[in-house]
C-alpha positions in Angstrom: 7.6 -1.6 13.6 5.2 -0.6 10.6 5.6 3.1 9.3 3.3 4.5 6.6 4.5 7.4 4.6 1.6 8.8 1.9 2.0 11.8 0.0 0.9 13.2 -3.0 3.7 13.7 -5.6 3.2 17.4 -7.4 3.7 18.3 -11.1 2.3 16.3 -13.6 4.5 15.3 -16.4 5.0 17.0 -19.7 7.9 18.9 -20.8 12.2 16.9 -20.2 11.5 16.9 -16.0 9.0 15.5 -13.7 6.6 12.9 -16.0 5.2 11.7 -12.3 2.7 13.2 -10.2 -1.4 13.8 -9.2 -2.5 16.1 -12.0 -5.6 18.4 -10.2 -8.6 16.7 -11.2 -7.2 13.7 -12.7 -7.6 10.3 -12.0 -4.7 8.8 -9.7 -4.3 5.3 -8.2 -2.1 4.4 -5.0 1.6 2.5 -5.7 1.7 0.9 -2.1 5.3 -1.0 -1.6 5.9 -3.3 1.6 9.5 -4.5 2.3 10.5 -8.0 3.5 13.4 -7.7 6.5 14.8 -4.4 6.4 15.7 -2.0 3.1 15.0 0.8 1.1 12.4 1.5 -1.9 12.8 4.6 -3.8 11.3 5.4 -6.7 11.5 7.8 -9.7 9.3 9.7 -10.3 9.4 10.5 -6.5 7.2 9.3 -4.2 8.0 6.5 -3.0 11.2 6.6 0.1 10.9 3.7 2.5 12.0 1.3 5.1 9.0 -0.6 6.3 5.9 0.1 4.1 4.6 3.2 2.2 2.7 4.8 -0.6 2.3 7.2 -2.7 -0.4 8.5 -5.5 0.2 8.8 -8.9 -1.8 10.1 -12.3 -3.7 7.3 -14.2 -0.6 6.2 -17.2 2.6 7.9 -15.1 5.6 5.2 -15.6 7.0 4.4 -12.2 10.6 2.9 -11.8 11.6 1.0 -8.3 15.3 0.5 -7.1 15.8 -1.4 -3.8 19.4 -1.1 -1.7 19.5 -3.9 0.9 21.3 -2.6 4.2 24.7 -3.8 5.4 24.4 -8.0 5.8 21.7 -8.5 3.8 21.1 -9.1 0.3 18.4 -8.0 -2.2 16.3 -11.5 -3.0 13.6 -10.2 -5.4 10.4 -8.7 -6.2 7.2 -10.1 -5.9 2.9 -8.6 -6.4 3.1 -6.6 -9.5 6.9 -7.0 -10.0 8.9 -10.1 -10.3 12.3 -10.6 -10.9 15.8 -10.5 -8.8 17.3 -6.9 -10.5 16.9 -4.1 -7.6 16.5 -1.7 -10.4 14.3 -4.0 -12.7 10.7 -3.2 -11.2 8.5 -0.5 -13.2 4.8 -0.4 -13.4 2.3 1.7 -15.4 -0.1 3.2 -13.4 -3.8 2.3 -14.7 -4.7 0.8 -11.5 -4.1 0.7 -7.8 -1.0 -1.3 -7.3 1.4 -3.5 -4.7 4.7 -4.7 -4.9 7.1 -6.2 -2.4 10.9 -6.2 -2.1 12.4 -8.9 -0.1 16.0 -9.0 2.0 17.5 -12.0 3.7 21.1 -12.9 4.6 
């Protein structure tokens, strides 16, 4: 099973809160994760919430942090495309560019 989940994320930045987000007329680039077994990508800014595979769009320089949770039985065994590394909580990217990253489970 493949799911797609795309959304714009609102609010763009300034000020203590938000810092993510499509500002109106401003350039954006696609953060597209796909997951390896099952597991969950969030991200912060929000955006990104997923099982299978999804996306989400994001103003050109917005800092984007990724945290995986493996489901019961399986383990978190690292990140791979623009992230690399075995920290669930160790992937961020910049975003000057359109960009994939994948999260991989196993036993």
């Amino acid at each position: 099973m493949t799911a797609t989940f795309a959304a714009p994320v609102a609010g763009a930045g300034g000020g203590g809160g938000g810092g993510g987000g499509v500002a109106a007329g401003g350039t954006s680039f696609t953060l597209s994760v796909t997951l390896a077994n099952a597991g969950t990508v969030t991200s912060t800014p929000s955006g990104i919430n997923c099982g299978v595979t999804c996306s989400a769009r994001y103003s050109s320089g917005t800092a984007v942090s990724l945290s995986a949770l493996p489901p019961p039985g399986l383990a978190f065994q690292g990140w791979s495309g623009a992230c690399t590394g075995l920290d669930p909580n160790g992937c961020k990217v910049t975003m000057n560019a359109d960009t994939k990253v994948k999260a991989s489970f196993s036993k």
